[in-house]
Jmol script that loads the backbone (N, CA, C; Angstrom):
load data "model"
ATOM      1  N   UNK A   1    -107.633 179.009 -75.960  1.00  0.00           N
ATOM      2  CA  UNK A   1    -106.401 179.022 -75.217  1.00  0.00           C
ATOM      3  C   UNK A   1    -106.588 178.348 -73.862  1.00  0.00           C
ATOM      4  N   UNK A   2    -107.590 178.688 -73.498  1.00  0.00           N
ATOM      5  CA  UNK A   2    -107.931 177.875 -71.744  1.00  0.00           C
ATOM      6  C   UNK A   2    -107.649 176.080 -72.193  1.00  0.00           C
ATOM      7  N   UNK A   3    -107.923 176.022 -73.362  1.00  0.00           N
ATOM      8  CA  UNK A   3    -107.963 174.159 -73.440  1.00  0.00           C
ATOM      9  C   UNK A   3    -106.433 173.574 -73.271  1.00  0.00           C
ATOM     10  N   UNK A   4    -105.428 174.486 -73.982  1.00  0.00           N
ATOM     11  CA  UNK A   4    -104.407 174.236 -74.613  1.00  0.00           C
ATOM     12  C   UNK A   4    -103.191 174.704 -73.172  1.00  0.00           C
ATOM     13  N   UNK A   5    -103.766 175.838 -72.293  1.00  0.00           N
ATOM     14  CA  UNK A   5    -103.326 176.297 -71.219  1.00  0.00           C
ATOM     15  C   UNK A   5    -103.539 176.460 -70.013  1.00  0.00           C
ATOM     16  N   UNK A   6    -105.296 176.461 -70.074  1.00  0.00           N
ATOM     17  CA  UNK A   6    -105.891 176.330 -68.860  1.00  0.00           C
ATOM     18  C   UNK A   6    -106.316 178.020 -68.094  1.00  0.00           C
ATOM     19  N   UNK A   7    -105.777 178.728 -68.863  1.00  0.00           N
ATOM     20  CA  UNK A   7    -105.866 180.551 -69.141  1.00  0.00           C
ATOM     21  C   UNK A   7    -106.159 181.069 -69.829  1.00  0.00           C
ATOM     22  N   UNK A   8    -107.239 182.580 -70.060  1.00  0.00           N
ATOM     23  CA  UNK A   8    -107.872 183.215 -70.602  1.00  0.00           C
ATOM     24  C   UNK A   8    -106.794 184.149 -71.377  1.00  0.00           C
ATOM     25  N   UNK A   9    -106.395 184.446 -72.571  1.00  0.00           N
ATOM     26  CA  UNK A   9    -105.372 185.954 -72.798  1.00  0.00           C
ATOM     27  C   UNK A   9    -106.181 186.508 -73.591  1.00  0.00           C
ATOM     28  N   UNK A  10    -105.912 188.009 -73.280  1.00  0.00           N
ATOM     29  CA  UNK A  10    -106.709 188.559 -74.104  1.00  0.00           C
ATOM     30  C   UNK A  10    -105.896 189.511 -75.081  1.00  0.00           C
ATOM     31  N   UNK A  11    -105.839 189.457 -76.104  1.00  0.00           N
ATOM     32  CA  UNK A  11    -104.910 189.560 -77.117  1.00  0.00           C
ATOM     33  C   UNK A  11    -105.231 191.381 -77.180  1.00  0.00           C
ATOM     34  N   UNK A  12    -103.764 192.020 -77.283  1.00  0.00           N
ATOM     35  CA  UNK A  12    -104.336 193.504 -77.071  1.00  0.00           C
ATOM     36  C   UNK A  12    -103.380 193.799 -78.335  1.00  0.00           C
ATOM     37  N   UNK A  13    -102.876 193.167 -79.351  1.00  0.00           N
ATOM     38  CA  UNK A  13    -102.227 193.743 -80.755  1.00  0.00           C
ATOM     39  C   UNK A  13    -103.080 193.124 -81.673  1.00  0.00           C
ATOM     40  N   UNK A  14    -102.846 193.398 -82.849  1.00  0.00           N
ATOM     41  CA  UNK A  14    -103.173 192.737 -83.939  1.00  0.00           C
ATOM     42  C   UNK A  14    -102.108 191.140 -84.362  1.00  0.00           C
ATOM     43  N   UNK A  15    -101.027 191.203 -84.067  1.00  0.00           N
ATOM     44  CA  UNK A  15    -100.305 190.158 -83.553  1.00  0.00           C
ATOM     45  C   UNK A  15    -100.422 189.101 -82.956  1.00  0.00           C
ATOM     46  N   UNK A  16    -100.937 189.614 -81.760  1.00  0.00           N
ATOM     47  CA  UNK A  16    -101.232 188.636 -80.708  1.00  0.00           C
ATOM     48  C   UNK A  16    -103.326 188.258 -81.067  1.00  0.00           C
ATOM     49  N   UNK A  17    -104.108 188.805 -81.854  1.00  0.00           N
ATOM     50  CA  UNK A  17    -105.045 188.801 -82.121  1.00  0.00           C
ATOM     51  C   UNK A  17    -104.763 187.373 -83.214  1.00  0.00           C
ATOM     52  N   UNK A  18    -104.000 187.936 -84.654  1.00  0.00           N
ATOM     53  CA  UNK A  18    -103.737 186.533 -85.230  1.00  0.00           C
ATOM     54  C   UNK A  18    -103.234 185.760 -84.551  1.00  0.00           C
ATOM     55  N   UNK A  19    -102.384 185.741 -83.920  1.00  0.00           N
ATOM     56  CA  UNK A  19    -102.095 184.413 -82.917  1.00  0.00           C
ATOM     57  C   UNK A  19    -102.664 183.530 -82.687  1.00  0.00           C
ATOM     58  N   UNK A  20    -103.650 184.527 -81.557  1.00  0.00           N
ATOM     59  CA  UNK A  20    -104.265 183.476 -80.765  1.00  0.00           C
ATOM     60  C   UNK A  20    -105.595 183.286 -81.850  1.00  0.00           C
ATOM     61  N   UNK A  21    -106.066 183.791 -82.868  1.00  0.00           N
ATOM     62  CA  UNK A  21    -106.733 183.490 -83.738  1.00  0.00           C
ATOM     63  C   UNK A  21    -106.823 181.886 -84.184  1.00  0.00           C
ATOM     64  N   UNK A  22    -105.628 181.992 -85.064  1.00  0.00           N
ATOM     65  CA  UNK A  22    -104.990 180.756 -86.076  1.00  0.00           C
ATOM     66  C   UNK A  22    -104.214 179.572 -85.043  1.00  0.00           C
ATOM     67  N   UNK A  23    -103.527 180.308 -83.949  1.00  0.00           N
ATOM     68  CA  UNK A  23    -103.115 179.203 -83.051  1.00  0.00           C
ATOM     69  C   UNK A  23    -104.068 178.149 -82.369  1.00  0.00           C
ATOM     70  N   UNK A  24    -104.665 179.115 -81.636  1.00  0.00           N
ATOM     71  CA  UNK A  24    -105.356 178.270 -80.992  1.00  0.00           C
ATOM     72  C   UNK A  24    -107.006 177.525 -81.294  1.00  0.00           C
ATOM     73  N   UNK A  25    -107.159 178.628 -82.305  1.00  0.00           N
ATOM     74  CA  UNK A  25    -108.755 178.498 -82.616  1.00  0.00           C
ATOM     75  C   UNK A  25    -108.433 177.793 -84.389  1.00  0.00           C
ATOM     76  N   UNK A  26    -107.534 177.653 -84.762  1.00  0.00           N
ATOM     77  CA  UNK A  26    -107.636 176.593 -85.738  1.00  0.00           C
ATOM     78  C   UNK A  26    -106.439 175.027 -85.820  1.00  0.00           C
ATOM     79  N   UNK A  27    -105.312 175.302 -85.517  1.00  0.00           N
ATOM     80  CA  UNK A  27    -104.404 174.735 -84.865  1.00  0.00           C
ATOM     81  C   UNK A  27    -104.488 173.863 -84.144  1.00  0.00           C
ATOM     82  N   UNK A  28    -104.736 174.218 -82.999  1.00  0.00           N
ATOM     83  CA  UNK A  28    -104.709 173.752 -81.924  1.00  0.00           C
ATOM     84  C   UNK A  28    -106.362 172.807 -81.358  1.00  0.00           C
ATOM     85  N   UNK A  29    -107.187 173.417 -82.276  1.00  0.00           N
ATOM     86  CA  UNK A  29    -108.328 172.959 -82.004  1.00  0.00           C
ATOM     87  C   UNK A  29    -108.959 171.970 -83.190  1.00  0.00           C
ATOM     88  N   UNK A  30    -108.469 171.451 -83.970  1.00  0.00           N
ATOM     89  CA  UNK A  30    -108.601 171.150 -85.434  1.00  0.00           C
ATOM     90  C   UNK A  30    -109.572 169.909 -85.323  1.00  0.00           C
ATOM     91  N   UNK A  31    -109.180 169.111 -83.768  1.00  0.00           N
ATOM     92  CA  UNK A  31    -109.289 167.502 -83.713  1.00  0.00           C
ATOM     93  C   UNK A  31    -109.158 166.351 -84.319  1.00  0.00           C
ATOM     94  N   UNK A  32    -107.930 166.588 -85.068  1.00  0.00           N
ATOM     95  CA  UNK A  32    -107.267 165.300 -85.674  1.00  0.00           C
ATOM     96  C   UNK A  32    -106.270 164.885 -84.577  1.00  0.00           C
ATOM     97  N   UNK A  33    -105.498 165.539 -84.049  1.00  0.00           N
ATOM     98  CA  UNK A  33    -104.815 165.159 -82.863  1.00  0.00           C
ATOM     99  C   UNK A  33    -105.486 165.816 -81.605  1.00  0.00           C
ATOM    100  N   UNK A  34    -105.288 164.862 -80.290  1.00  0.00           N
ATOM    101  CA  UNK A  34    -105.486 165.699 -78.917  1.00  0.00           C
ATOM    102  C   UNK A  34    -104.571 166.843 -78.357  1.00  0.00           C
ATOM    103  N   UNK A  35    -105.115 167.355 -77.269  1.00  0.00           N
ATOM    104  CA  UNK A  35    -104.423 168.273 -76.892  1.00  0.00           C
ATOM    105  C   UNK A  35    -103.300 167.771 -76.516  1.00  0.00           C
ATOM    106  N   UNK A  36    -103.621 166.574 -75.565  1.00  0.00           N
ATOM    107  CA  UNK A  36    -102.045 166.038 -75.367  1.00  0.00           C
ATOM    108  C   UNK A  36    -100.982 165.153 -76.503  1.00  0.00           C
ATOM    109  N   UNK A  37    -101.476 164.764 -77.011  1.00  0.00           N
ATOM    110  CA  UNK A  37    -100.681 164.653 -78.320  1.00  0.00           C
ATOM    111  C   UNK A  37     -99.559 165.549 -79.140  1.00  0.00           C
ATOM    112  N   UNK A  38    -100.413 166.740 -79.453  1.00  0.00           N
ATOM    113  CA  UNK A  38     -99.948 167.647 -79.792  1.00  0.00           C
ATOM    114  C   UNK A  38     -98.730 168.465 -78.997  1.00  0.00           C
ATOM    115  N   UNK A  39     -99.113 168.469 -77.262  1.00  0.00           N
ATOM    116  CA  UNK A  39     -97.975 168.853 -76.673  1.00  0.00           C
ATOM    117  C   UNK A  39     -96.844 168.276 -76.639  1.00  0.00           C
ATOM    118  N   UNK A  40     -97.092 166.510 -76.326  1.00  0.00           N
ATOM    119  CA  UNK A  40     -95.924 165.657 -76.762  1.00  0.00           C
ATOM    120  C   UNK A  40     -94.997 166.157 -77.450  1.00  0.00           C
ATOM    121  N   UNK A  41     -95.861 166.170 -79.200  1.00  0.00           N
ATOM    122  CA  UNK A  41     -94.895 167.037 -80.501  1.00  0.00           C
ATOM    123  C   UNK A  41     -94.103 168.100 -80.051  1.00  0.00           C
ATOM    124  N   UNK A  42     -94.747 169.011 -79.737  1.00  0.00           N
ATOM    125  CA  UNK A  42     -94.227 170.327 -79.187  1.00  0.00           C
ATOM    126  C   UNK A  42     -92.879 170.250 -77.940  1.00  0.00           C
ATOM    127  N   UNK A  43     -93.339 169.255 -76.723  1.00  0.00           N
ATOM    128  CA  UNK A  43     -92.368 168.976 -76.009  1.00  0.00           C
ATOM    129  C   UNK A  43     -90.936 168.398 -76.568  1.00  0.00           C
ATOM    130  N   UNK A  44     -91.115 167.261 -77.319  1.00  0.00           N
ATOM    131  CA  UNK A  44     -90.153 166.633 -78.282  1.00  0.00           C
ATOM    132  C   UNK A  44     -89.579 167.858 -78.686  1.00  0.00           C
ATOM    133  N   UNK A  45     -90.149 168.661 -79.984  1.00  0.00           N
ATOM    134  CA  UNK A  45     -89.491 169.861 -80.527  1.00  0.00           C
ATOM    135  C   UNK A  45     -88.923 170.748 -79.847  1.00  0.00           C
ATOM    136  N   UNK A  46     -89.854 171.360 -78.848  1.00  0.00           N
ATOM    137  CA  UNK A  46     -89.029 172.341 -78.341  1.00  0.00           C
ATOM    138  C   UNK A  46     -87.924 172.078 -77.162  1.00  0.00           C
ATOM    139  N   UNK A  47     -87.896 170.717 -76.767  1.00  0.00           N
ATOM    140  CA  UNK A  47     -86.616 170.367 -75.503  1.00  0.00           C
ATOM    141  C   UNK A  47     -85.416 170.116 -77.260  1.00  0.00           C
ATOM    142  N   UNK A  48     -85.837 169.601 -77.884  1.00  0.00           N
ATOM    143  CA  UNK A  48     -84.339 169.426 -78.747  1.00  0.00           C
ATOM    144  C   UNK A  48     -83.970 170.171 -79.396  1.00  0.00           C
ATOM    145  N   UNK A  49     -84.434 171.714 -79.700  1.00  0.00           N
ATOM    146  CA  UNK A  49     -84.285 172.393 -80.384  1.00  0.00           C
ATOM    147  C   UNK A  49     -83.953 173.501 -79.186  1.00  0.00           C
ATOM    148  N   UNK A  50     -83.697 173.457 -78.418  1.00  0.00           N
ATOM    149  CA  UNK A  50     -83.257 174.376 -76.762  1.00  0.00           C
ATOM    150  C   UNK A  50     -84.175 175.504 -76.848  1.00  0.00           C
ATOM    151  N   UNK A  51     -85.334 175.532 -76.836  1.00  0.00           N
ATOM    152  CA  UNK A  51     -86.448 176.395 -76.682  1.00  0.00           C
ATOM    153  C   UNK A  51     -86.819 176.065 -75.149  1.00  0.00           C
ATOM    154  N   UNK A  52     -85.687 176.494 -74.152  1.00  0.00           N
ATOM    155  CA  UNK A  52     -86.758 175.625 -72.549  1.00  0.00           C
ATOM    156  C   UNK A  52     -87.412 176.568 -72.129  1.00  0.00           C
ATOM    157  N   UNK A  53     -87.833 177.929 -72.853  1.00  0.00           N
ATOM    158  CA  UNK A  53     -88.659 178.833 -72.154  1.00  0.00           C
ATOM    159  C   UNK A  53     -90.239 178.197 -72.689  1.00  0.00           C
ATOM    160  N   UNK A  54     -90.461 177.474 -73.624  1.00  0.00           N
ATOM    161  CA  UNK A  54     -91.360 176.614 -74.458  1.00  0.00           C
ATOM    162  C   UNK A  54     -91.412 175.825 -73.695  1.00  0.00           C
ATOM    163  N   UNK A  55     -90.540 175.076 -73.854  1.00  0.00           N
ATOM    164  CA  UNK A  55     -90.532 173.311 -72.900  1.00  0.00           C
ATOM    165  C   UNK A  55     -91.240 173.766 -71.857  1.00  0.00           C
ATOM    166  N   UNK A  56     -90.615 174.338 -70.844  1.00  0.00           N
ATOM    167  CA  UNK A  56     -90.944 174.779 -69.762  1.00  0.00           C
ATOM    168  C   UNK A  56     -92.441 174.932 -69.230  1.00  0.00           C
ATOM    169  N   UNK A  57     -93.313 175.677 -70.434  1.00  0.00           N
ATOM    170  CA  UNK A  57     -94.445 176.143 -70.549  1.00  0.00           C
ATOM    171  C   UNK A  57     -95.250 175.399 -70.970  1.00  0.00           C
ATOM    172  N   UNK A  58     -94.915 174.698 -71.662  1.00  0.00           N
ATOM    173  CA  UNK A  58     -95.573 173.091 -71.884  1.00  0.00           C
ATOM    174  C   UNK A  58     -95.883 171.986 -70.761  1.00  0.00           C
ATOM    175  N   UNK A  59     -94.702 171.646 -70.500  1.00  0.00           N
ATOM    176  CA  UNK A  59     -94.838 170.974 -68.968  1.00  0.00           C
ATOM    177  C   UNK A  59     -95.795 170.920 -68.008  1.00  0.00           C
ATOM    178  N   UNK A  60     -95.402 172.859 -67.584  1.00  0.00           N
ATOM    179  CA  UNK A  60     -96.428 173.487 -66.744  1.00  0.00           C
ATOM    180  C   UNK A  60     -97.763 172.744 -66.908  1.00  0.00           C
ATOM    181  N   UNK A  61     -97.965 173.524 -68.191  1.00  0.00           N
ATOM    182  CA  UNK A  61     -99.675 172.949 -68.564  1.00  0.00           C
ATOM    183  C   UNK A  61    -100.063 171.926 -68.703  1.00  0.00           C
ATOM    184  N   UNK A  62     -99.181 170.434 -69.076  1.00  0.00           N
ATOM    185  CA  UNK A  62     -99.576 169.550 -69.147  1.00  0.00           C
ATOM    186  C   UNK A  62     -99.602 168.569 -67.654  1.00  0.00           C
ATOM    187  N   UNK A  63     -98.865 169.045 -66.483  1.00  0.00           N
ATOM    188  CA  UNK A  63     -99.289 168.674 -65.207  1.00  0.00           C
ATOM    189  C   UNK A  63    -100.304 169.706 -64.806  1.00  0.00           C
ATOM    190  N   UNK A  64    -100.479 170.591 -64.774  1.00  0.00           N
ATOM    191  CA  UNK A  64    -101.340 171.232 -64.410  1.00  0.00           C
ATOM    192  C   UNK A  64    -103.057 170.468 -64.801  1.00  0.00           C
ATOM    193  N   UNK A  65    -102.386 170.527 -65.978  1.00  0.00           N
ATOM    194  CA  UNK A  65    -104.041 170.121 -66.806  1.00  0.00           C
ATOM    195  C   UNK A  65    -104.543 168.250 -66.730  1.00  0.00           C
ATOM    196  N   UNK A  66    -103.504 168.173 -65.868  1.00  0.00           N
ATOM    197  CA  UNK A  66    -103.483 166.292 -65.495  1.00  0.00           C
ATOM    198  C   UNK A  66    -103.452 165.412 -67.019  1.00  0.00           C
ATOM    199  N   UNK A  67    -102.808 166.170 -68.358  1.00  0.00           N
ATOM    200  CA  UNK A  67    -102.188 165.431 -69.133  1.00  0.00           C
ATOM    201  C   UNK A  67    -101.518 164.485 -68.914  1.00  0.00           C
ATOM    202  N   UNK A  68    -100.339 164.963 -68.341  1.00  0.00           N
ATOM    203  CA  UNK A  68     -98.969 164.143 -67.690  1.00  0.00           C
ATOM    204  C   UNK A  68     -98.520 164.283 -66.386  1.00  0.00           C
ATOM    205  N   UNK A  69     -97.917 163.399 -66.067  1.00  0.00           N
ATOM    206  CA  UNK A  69     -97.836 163.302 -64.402  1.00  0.00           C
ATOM    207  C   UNK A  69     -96.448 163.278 -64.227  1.00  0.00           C
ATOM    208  N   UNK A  70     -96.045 163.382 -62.907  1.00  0.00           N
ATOM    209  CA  UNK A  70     -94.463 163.293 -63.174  1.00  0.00           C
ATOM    210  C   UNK A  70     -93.526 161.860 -63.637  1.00  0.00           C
ATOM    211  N   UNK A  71     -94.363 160.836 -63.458  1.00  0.00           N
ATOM    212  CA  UNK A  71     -93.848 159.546 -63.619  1.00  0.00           C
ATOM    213  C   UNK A  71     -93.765 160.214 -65.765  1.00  0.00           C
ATOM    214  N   UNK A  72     -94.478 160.451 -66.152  1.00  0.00           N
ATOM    215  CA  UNK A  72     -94.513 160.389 -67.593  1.00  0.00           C
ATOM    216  C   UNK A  72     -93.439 161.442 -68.072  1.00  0.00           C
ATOM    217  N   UNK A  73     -93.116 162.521 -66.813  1.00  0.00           N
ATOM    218  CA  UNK A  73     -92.376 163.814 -67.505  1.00  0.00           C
ATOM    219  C   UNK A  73     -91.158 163.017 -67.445  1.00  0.00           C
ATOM    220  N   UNK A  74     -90.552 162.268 -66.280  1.00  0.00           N
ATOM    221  CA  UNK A  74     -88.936 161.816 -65.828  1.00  0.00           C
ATOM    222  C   UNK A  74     -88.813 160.916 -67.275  1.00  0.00           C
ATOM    223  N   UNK A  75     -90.172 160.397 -67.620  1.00  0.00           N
ATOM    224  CA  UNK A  75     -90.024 158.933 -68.906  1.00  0.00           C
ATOM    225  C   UNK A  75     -89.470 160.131 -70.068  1.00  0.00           C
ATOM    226  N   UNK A  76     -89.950 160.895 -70.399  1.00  0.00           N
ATOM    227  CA  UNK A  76     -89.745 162.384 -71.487  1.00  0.00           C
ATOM    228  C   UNK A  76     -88.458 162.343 -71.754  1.00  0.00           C
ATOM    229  N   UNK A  77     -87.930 162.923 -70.285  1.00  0.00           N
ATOM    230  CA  UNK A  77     -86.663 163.123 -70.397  1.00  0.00           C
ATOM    231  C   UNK A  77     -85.740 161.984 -70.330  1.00  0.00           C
ATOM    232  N   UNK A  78     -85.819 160.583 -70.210  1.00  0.00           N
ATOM    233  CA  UNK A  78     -84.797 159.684 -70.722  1.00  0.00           C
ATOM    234  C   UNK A  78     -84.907 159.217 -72.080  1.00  0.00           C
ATOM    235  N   UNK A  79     -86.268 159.790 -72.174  1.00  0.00           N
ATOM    236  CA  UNK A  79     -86.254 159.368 -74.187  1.00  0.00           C
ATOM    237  C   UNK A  79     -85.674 160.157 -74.837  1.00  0.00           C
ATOM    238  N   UNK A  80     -86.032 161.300 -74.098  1.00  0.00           N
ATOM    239  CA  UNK A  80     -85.367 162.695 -75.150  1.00  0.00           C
ATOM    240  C   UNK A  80     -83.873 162.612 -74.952  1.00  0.00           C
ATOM    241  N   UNK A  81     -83.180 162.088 -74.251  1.00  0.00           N
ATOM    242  CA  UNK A  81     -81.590 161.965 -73.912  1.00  0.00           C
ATOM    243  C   UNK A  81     -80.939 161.487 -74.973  1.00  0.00           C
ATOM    244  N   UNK A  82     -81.597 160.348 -75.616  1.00  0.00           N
ATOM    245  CA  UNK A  82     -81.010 159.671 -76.371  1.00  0.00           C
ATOM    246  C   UNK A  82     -81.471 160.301 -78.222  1.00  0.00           C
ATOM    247  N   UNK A  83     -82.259 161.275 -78.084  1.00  0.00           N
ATOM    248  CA  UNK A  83     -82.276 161.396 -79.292  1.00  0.00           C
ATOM    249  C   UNK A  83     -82.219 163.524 -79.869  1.00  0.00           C
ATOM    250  N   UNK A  84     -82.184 163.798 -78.021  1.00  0.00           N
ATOM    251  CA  UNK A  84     -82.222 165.258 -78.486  1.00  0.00           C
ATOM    252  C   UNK A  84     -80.107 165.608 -77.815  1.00  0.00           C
ATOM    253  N   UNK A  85     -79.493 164.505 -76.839  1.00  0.00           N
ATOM    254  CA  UNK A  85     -78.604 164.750 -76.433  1.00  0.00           C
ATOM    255  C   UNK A  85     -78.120 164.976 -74.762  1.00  0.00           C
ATOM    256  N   UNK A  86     -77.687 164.522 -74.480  1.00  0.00           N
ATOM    257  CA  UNK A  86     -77.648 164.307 -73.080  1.00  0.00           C
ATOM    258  C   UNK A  86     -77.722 166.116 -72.240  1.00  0.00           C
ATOM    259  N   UNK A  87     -76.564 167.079 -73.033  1.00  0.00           N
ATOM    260  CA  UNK A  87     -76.554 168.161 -71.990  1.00  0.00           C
ATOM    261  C   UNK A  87     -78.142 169.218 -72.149  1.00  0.00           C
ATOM    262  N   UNK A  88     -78.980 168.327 -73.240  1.00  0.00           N
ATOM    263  CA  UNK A  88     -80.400 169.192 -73.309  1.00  0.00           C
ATOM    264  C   UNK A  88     -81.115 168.580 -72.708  1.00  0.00           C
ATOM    265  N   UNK A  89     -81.234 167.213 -72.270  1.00  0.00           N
ATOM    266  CA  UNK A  89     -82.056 166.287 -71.610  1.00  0.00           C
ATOM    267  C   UNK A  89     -81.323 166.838 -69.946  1.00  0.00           C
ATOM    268  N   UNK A  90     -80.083 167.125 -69.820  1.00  0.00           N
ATOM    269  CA  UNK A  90     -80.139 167.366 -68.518  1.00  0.00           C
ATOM    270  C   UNK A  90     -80.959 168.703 -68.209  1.00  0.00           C
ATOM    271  N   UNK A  91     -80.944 169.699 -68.800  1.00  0.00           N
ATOM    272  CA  UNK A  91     -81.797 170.982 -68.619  1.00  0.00           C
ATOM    273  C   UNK A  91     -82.687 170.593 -68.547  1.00  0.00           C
ATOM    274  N   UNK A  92     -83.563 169.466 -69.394  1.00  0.00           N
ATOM    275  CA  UNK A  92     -84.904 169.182 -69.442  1.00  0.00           C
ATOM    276  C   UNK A  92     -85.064 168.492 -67.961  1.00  0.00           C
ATOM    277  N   UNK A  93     -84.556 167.696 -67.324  1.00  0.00           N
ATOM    278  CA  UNK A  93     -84.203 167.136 -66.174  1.00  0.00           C
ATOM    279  C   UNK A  93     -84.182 168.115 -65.134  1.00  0.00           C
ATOM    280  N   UNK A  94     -84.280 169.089 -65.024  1.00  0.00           N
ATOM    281  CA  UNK A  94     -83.849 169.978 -64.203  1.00  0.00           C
ATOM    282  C   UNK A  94     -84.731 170.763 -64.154  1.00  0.00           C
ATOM    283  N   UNK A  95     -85.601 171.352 -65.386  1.00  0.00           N
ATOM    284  CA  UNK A  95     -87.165 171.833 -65.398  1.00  0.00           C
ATOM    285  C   UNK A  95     -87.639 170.786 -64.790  1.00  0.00           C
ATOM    286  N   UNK A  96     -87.729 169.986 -65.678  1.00  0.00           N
ATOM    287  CA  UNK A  96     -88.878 168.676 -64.718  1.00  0.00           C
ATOM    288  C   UNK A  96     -89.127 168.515 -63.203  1.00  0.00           C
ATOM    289  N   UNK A  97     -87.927 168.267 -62.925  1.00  0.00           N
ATOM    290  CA  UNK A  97     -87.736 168.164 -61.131  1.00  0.00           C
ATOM    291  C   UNK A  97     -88.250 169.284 -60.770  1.00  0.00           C
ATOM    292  N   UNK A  98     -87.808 170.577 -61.235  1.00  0.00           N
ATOM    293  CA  UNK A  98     -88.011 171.790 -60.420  1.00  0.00           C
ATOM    294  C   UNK A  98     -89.998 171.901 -60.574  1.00  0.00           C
ATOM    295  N   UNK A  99     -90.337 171.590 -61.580  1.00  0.00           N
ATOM    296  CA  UNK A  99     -91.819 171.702 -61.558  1.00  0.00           C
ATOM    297  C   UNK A  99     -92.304 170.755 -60.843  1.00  0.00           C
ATOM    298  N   UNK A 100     -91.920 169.515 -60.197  1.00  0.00           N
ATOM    299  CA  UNK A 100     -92.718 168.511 -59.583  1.00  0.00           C
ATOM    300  C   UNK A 100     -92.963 169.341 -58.159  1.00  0.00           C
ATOM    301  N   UNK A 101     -91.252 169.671 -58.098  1.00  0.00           N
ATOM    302  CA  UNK A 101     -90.827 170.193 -56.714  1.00  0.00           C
ATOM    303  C   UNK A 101     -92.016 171.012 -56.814  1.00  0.00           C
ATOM    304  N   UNK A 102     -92.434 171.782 -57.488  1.00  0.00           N
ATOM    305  CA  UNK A 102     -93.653 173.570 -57.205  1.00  0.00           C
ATOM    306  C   UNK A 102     -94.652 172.709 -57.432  1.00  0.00           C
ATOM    307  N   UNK A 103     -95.510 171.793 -58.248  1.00  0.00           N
ATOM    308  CA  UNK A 103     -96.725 171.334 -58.314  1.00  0.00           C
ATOM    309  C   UNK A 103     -96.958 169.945 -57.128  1.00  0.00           C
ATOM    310  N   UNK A 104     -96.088 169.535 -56.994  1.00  0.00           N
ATOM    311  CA  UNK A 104     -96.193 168.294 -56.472  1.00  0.00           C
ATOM    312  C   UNK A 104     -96.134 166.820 -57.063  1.00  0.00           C
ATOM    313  N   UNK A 105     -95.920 166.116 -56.752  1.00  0.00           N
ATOM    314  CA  UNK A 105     -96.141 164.375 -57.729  1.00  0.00           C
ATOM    315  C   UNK A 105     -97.319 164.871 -58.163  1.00  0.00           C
ATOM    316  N   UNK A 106     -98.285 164.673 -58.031  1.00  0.00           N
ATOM    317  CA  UNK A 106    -100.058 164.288 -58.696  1.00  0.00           C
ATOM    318  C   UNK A 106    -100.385 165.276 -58.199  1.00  0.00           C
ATOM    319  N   UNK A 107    -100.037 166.661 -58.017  1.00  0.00           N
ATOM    320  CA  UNK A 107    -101.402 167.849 -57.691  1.00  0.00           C
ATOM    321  C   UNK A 107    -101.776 168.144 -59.151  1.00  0.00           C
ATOM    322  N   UNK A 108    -102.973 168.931 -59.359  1.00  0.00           N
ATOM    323  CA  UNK A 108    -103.593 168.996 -60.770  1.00  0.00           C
ATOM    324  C   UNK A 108    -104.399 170.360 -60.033  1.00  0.00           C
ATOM    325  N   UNK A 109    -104.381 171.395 -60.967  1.00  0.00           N
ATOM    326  CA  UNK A 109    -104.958 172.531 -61.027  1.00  0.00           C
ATOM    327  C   UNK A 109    -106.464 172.521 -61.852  1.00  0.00           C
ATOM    328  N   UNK A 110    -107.136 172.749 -60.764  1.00  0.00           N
ATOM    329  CA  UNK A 110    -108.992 172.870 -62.071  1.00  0.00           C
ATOM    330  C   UNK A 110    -108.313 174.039 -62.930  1.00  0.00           C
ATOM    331  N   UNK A 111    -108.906 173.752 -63.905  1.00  0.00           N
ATOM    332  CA  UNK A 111    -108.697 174.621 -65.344  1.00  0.00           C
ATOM    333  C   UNK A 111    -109.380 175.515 -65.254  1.00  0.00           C
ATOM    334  N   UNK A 112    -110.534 175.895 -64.184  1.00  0.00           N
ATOM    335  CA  UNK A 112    -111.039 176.871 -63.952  1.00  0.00           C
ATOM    336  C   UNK A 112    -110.607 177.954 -63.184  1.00  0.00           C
ATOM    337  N   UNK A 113    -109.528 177.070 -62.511  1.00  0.00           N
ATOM    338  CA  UNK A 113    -108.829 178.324 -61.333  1.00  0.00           C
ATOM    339  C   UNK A 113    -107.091 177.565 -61.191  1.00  0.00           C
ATOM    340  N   UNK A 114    -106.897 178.451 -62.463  1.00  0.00           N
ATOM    341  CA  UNK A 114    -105.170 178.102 -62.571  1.00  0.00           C
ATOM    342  C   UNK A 114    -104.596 178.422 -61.969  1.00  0.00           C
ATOM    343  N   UNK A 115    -103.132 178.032 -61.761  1.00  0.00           N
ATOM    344  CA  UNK A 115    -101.883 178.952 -61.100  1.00  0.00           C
ATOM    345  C   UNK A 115    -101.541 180.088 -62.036  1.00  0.00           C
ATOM    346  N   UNK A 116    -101.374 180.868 -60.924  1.00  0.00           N
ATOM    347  CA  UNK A 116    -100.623 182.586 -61.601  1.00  0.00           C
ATOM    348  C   UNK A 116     -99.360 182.204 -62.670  1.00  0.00           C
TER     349      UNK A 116
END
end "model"
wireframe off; spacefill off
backbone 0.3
color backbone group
């Protein structure tokens, strides 16, 4: 999970045990695709499918983790306009900004010592 998030969870159900089991430790770690690759997918999916508590959380991690920068998030959201719909690309527009606004253009968090 630290690769994929940059944070330790420690799974306290049996739920959240398969989860983070199969999610992250086979899924997510498989290496046919990268980490950032994979978020791409995920970003795509979850801004057009109005999951922005997802989107959202994606983002985060992928500036955080110096995946993507804000020049690449604003590019996101004019691609996604045209194929997920303008009033979801504006929400997505509106996360975006608001996360540059809290991280900065180019700040990047060590993965060793994330944001709360």
């Amino acid at each position: 999970m630290r690769q994929v998030y940059g944070w330790d969870f420690a799974p306290r159900t049996a739920f959240e045990r398969q989860t983070v089991d199969h999610l992250f430790g086979e899924i997510w770690a498989d290496g046919k695709l990268s980490v950032r690759d994979r978020r791409l997918i995920l970003i795509g999916l979850t801004a057009g499918s109005g999951q922005e508590d997802v989107t959202a959380l994606q983002l985060d991690a992928a500036m955080r983790l110096g995946e993507l920068d804000a020049d690449d998030l604003r590019d996101i959201v004019v691609f996604l306009a045209h194929y997920a719909g303008w009033s979801r690309a504006a929400k997505l527009n509106t996360e975006v900004e608001n996360l540059i606004a809290r991280l900065g253009e180019t700040e990047r968090t060590d993965p060793e010592h994330p944001l709360p």
